[in-house]
ChimeraX commands (.cxc) that place a marker at each C-alpha (Angstrom):
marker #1 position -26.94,40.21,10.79 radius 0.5
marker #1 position -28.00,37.96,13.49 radius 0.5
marker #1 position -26.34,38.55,17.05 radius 0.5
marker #1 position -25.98,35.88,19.35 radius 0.5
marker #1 position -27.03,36.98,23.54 radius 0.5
marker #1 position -24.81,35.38,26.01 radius 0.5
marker #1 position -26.85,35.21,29.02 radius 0.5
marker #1 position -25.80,34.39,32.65 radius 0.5
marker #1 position -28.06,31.05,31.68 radius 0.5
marker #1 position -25.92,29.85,28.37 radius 0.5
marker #1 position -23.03,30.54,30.37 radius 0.5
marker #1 position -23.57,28.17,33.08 radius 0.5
marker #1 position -25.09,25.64,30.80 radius 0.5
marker #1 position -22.05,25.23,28.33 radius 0.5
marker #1 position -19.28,25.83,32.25 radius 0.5
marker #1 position -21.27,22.64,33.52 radius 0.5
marker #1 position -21.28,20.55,30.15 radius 0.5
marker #1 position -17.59,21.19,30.24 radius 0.5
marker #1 position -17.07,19.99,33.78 radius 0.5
marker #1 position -19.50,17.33,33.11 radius 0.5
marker #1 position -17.74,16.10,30.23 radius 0.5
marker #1 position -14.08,16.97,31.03 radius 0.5
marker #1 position -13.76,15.35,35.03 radius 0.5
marker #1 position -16.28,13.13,35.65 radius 0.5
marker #1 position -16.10,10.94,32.98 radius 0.5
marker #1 position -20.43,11.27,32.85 radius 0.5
marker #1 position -20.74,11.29,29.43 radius 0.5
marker #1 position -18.41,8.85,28.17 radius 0.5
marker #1 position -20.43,6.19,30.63 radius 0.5
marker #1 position -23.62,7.41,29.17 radius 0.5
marker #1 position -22.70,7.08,26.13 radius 0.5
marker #1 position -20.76,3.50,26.63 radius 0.5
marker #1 position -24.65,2.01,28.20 radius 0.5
marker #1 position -26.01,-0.14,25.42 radius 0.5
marker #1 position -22.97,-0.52,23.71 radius 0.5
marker #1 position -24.17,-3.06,20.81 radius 0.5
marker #1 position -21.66,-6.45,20.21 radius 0.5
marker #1 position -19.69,-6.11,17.03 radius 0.5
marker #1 position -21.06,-8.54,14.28 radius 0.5
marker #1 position -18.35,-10.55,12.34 radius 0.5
marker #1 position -17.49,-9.51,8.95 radius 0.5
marker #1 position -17.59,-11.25,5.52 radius 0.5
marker #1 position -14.31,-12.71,4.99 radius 0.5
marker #1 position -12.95,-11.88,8.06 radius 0.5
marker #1 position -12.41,-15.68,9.21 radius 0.5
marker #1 position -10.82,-16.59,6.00 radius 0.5
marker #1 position -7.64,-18.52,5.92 radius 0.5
marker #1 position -8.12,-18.64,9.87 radius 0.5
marker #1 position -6.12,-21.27,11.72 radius 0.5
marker #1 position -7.28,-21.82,15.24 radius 0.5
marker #1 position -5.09,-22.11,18.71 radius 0.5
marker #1 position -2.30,-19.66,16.82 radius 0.5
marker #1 position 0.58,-18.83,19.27 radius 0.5
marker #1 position 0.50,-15.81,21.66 radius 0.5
marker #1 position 4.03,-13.95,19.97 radius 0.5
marker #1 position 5.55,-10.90,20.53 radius 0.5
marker #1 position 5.82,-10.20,17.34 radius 0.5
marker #1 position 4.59,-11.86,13.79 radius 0.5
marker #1 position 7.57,-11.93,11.50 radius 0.5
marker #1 position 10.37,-8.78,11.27 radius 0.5
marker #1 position 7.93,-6.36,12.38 radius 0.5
marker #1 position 7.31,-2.80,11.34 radius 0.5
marker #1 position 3.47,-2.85,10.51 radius 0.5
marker #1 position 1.54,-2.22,14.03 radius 0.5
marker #1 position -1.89,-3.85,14.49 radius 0.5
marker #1 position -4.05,-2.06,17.43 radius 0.5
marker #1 position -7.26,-2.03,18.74 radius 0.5
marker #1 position -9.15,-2.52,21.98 radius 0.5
marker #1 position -11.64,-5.00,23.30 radius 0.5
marker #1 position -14.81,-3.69,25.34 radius 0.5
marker #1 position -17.68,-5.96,27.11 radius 0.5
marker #1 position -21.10,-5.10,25.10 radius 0.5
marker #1 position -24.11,-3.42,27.34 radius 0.5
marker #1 position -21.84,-1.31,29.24 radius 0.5
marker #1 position -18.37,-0.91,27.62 radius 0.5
marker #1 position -16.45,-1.64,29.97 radius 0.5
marker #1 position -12.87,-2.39,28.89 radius 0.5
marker #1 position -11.87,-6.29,29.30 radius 0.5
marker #1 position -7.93,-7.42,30.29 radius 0.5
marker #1 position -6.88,-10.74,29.27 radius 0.5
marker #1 position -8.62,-11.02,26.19 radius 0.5
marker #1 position -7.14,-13.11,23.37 radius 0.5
marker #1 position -6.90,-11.48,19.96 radius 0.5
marker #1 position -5.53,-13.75,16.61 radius 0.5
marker #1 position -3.97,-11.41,13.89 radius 0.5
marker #1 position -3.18,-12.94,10.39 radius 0.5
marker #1 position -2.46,-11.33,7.00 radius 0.5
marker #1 position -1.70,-11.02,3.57 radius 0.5
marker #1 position 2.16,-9.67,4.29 radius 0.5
marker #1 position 5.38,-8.86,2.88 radius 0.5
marker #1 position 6.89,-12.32,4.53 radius 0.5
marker #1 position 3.83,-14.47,3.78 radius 0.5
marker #1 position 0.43,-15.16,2.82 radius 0.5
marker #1 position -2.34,-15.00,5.38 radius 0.5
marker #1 position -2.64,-18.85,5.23 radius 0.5
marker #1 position 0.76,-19.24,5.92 radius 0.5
marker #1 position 1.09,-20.31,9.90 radius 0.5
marker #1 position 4.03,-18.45,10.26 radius 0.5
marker #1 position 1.93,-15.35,9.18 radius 0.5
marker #1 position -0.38,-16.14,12.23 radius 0.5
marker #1 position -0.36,-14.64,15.99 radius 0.5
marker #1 position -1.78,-13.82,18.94 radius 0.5
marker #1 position -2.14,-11.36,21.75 radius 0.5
marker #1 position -3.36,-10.41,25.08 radius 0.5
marker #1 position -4.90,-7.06,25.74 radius 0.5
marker #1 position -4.08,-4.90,28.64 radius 0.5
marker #1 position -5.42,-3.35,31.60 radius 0.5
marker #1 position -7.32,-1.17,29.41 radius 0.5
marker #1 position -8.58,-3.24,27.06 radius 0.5
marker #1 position -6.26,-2.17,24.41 radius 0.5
marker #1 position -4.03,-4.34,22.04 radius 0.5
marker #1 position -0.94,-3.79,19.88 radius 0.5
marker #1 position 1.05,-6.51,18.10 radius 0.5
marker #1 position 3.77,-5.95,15.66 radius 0.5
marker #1 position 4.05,-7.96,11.97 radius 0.5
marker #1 position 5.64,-7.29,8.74 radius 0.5
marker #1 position 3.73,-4.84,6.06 radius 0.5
marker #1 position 0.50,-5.91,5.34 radius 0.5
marker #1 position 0.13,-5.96,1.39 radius 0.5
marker #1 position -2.98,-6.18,-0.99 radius 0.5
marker #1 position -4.48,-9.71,-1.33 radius 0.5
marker #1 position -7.66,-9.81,-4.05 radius 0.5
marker #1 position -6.86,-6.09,-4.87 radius 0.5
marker #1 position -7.14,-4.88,-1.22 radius 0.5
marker #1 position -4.76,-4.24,1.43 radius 0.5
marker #1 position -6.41,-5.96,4.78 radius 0.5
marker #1 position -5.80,-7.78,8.10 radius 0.5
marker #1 position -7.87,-10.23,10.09 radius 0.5
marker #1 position -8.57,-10.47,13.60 radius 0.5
marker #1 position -10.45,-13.13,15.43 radius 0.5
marker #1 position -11.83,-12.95,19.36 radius 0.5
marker #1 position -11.89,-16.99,19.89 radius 0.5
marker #1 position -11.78,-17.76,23.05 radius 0.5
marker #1 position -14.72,-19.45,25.46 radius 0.5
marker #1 position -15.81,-16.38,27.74 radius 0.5
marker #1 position -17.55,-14.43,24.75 radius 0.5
marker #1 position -18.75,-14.88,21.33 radius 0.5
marker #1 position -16.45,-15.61,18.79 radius 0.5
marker #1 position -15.84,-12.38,16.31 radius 0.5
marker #1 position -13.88,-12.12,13.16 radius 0.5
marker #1 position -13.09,-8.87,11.60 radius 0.5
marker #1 position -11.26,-7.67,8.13 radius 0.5
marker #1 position -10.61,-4.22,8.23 radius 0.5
marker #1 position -9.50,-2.76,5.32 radius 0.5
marker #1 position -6.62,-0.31,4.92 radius 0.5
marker #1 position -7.00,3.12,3.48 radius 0.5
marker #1 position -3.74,2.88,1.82 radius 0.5
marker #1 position -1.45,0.01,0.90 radius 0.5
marker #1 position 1.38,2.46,2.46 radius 0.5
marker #1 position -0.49,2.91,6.14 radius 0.5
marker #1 position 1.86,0.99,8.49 radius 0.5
marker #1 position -0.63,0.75,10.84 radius 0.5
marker #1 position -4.36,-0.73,11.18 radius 0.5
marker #1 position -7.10,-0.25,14.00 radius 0.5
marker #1 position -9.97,-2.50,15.30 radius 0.5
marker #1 position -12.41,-1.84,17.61 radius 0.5
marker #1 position -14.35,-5.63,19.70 radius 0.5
marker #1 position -16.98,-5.15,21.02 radius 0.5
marker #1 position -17.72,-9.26,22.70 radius 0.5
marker #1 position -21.27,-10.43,23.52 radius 0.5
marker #1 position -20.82,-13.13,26.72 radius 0.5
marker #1 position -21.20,-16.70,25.42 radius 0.5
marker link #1:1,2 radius 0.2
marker link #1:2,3 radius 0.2
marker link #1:3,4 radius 0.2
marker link #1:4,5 radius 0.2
marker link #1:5,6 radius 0.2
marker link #1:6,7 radius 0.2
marker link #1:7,8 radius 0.2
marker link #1:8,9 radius 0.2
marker link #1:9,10 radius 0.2
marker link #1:10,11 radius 0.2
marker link #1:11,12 radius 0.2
marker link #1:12,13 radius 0.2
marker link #1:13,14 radius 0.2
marker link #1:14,15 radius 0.2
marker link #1:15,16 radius 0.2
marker link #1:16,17 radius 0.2
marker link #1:17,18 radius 0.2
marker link #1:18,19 radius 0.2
marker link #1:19,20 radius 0.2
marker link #1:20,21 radius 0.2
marker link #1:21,22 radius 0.2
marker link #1:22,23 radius 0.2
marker link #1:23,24 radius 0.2
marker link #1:24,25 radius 0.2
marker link #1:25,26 radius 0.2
marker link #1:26,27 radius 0.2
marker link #1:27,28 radius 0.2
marker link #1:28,29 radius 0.2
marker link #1:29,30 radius 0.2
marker link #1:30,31 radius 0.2
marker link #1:31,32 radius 0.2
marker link #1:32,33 radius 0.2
marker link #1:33,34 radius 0.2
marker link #1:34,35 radius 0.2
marker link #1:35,36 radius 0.2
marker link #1:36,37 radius 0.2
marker link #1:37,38 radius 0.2
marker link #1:38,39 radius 0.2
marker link #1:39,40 radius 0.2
marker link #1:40,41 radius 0.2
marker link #1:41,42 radius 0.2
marker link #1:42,43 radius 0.2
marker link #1:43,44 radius 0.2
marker link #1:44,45 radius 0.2
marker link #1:45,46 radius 0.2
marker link #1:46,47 radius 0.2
marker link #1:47,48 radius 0.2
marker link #1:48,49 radius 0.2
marker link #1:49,50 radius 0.2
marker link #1:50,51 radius 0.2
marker link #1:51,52 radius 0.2
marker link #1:52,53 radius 0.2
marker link #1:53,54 radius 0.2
marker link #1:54,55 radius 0.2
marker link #1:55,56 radius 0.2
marker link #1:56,57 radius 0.2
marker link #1:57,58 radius 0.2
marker link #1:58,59 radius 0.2
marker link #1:59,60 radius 0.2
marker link #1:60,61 radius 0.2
marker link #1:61,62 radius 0.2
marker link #1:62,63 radius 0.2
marker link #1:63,64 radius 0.2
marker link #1:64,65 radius 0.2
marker link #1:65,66 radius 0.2
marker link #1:66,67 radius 0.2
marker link #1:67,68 radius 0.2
marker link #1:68,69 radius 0.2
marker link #1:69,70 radius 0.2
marker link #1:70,71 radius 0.2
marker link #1:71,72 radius 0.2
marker link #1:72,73 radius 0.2
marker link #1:73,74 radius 0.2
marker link #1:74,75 radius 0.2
marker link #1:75,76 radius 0.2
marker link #1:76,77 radius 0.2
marker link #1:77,78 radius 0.2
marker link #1:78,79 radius 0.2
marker link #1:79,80 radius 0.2
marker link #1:80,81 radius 0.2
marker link #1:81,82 radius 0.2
marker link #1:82,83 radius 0.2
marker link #1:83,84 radius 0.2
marker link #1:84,85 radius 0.2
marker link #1:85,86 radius 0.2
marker link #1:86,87 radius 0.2
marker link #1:87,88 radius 0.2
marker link #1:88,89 radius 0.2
marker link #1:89,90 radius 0.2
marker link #1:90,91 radius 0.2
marker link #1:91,92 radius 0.2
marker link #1:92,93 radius 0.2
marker link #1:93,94 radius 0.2
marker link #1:94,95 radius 0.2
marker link #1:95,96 radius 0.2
marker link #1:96,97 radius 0.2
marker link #1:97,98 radius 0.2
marker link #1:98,99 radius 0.2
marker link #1:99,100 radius 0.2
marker link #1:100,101 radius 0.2
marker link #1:101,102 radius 0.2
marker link #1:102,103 radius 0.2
marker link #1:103,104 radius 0.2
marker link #1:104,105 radius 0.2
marker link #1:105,106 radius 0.2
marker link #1:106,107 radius 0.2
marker link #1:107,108 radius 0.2
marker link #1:108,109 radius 0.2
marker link #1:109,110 radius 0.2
marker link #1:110,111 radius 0.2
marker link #1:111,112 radius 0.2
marker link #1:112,113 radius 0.2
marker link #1:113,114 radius 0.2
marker link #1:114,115 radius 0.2
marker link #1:115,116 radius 0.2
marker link #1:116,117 radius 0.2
marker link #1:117,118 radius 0.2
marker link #1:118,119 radius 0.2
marker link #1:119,120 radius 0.2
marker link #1:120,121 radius 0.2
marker link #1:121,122 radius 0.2
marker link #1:122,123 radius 0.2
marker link #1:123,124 radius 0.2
marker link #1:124,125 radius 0.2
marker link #1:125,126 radius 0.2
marker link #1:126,127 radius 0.2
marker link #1:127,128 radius 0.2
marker link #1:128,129 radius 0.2
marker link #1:129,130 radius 0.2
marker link #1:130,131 radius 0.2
marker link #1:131,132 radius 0.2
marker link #1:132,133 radius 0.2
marker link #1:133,134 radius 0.2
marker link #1:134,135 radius 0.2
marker link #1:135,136 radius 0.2
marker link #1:136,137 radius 0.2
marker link #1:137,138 radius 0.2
marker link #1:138,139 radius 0.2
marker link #1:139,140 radius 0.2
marker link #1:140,141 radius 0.2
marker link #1:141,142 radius 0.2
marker link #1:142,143 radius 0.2
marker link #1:143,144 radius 0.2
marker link #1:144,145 radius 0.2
marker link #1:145,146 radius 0.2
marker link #1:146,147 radius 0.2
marker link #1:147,148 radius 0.2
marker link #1:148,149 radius 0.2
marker link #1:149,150 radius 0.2
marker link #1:150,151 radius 0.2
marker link #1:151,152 radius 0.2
marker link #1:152,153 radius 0.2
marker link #1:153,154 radius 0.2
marker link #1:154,155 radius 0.2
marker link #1:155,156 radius 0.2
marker link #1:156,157 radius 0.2
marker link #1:157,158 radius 0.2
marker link #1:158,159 radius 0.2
marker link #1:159,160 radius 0.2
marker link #1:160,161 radius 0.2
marker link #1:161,162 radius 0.2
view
């Protein structure tokens, strides 16, 4: 049976990755440096309708969209950014304008808009998302849901400057 030695030297290495990592905030930079641009997906601008309304809410609610929008190269996060949500729903298809919205993120880059359930459409349950705005590339995403019963979906922008 092998024995692992903890020497005064693996004990100071692993105590200074942990205050690296845990109160500076070193690594997460590091790793953020280089940060590729998301690519658009296939399908993801389907049914899209540009210019859709910033809401506070798509329909009755109770399905929560999320995500967060970063700057590529360095990952910074980036307030003010305009996301469009659409989707195949339980109040509407996703060409449907009234199944259309938008939102702003905040501070910290992050988003959340409310809409009704999102139900399958061509056998899969799925939402869209579209960065459209000026300042960076445009980006179109369809992430696709795990389950038909999740009541919530993620997405992740990561926006190239135009």
């Amino acid at each position: 049976m092998h024995q692992q030695l903890i020497t005064r030297r693996t004990l100071l290495v692993g105590a200074g990755f942990v205050i690296i990592s845990g109160t500076s905030g070193f690594v997460p930079f590091a790793r953020a440096q280089g940060l590729a641009p998301t690519q658009s997906m296939r399908g993801g601008s389907n049914n899209y309708l540009p210019g859709a309304p910033i809401v506070d809410r798509i329909g009755g609610g109770g399905f929560w969209m999320t995500g967060t929008v970063r700057r590529a190269g360095d990952g910074a996060p980036l307030a003010g950014q305009r996301i469009q949500i659409w989707a195949h729903t339980t109040e509407g298809h996703e060409r449907d304008p009234h199944s259309h919205g938008a939102t702003l993120t905040d501070a910290n880059g992050e988003f959340r808009l409310e809409m009704p359930q999102i139900v399958p459409a061509f056998g899969q349950a799925h939402g869209h998302l579209a960065y459209d705005d000026a300042e960076f590339e445009t980006v179109f995403l369809r992430p696709v849901m795990q389950s038909a019963r999740d009541t919530t979906l993620h997405a992740d922008f990561v926006l190239q400057p135009a």
